[in-house]
C-alpha positions in Angstrom: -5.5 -41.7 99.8 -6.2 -38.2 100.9 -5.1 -36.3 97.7 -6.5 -38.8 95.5 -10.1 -38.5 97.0 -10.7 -35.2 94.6 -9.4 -36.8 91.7 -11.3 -39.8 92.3 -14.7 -37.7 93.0 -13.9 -35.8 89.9 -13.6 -39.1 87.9 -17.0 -40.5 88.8 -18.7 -37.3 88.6 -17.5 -37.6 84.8 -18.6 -40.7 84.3 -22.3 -39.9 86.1 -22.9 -37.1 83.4 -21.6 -39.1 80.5 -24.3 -41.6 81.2 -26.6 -39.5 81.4 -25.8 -37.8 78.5 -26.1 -41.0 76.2 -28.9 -42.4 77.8 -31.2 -41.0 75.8 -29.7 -41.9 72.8 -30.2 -45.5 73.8 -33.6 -45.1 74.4 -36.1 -47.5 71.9 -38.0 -45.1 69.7 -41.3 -44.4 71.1 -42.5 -44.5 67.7 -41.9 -48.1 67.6 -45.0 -48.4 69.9 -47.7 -48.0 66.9 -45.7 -51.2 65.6 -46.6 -53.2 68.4 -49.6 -54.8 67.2 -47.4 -57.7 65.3 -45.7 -58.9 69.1 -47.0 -62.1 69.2 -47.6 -65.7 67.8 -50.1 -65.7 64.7 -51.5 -68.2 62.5 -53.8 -68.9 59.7 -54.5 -68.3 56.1 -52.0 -67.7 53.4 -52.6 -67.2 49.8 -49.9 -67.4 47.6 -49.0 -66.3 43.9 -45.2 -66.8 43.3 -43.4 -67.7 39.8 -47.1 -68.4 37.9 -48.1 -70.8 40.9 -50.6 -70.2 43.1 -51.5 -71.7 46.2 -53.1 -71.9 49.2 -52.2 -72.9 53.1 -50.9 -71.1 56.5 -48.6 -68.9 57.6 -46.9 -68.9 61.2 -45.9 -65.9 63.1 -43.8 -64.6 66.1 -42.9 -61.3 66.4 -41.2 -59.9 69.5 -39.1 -56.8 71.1 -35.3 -57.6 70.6 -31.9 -55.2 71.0 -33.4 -53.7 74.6 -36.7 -52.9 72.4 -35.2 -50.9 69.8 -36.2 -53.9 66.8 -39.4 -55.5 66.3 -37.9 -59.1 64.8 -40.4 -60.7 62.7 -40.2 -64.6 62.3 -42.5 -66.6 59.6 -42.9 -69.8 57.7 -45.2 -71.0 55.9 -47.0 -74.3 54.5 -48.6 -74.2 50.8 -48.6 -77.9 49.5 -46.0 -77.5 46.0 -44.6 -74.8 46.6 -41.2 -74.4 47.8 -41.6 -71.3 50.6 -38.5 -69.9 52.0 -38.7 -69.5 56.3 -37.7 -65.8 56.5 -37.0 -62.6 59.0 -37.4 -58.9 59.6 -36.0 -56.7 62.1 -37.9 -53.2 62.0 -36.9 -50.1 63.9 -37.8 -46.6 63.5 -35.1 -43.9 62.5 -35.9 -40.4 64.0 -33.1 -39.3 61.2 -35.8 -39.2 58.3 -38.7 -40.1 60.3 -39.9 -43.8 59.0 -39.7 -47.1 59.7 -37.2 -49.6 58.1 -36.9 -52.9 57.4 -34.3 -55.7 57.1 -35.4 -58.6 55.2 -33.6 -62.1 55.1 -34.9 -65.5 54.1 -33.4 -68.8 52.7 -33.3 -68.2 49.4 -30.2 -66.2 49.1 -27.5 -64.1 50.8 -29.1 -60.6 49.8 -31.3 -58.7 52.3 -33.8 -56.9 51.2 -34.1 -53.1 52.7 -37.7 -50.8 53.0 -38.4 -48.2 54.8 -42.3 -46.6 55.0 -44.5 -45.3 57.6 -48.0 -45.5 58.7 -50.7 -44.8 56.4 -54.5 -45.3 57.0 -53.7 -47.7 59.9 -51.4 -49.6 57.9 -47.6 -50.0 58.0 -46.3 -49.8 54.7 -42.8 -50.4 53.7 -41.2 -50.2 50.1 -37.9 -51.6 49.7 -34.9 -50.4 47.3 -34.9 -51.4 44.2 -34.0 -54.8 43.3 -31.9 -55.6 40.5 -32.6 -58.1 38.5 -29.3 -57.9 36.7 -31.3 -57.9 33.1 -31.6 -53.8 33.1 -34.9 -54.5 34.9 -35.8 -53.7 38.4 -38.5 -54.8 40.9 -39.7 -53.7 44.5 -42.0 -55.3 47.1 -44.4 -53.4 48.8 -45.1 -55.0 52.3 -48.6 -54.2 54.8 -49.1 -55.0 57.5 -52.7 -54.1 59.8 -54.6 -55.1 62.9 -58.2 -55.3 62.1 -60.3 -56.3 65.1 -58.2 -59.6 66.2 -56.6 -60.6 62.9 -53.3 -59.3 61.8 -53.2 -58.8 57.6 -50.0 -59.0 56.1 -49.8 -57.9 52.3 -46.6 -58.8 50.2 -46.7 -56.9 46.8 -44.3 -57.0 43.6 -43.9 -54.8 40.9 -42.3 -52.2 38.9 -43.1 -49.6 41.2 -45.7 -48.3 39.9 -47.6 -51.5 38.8 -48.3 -54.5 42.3 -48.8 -57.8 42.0 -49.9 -59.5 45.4 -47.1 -62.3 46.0 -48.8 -63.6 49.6 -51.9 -62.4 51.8 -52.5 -63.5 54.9 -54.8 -63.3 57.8 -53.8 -64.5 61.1 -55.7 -64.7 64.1 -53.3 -64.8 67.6 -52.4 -67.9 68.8 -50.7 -66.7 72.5 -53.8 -64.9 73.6 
C-alpha cells in the first residue's frame, strides 16, 4: 500500500483541479437572471389573430429554472372558443458565444422547432427566429416579447416577412402563485 500512496495522491489531486477547471463552464449564465421575471404561474387575457380568425380568451403559464438553471422552460396553453390552439414550449438560455438569448420552440402542431435568438431591448426580451420556409419560395418569421410591467407579464407573438409584423397572440397575465 506504501508505494501506491503517491500514485494514489497524485490521482486525486488530478481529479481536484479538473473539477475545478470545468466548474465554471457549468455554471448557469448570469445573464439568464434579467430573464427571470417569466418564473412563475400566469394567467389571463389572450387575443388571438391566426389564419383570418380572431378570437378572444386566456392564456396559462409556468415558467421555471430547469437543466441546474441553465434553461428557462416556458409552458403555455391556451383557451379561445373556435379556434384550434396548439399547447406549446420554450426552453431559453443565454449563449456567452455571440452574446444573446435563444430560443427553442415546440408545440403540437408539427415536428419542426422553431429557433430565435434576441436580447433585451427597452425592457423587453425580444427574440426573432430563423426563417421559416414555407416551401412556396416564401419565407416568414415570428417575432416574440415578452415584458414585466408592474405585476402583469405581456407576451407579444408577431409574424411577418421580416420586415412587415402582424400580431398573431397578445397576452397579459397577471401571476397566479403569488
Amino acid at each position: 500500500m506504501g508505494r501506491f500512496f503517491p500514485l494514489f495522491v497524485a490521482f486525486c489531486m488530478c481529479l481536484g483541479a479538473r473539477a475545478q477547471n470545468t466548474a465554471g463552464q457549468y455554471a448557469p449564465p448570469k445573464q439568464l437572471d434579467s430573464a427571470k421575471f417569466l418564473i412563475g404561474s400566469w394567467a389571463g387575457d389572450a387575443n388571438v389573430s391566426m389564419e383570418g380568425k380572431n378570437g378572444k380568451g386566456t392564456a396559462h403559464t409556468r415558467t421555471a429554472l430547469v437543466l441546474s438553471g441553465r434553461y428557462l422552460q416556458f409552458n403555455i396553453a391556451f383557451d379561445v372558443a373556435d379556434m384550434n390552439l396548439m399547447p406549446g414550449m420554450m426552453m431559453l438560455t443565454y449563449k456567452e458565444e455571440d452574446r444573446s438569448f435563444h430560443s427553442w420552440w415546440f408545440d403540437s402542431t408539427n415536428a419542426d422547432v422553431i429557433h430565435s435568438k434576441g436580447k433585451f431591448e427597452g425592457g423587453k426580451l425580444i427574440l426573432m427566429s430563423d426563417a421559416i420556409d414555407l416551401g412556396n419560395s416564401q419565407k416568414f418569421f415570428v417575432r416574440t416579447s415578452f415584458s414585466r410591467i408592474s405585476d402583469k407579464l405581456k407576451m407579444l407573438v408577431e409574424l411577418g416577412d421580416g420586415a412587415k409584423f402582424e400580431t398573431a397572440i397578445a397576452c397579459e397575465l397577471g401571476k397566479e402563485d403569488k
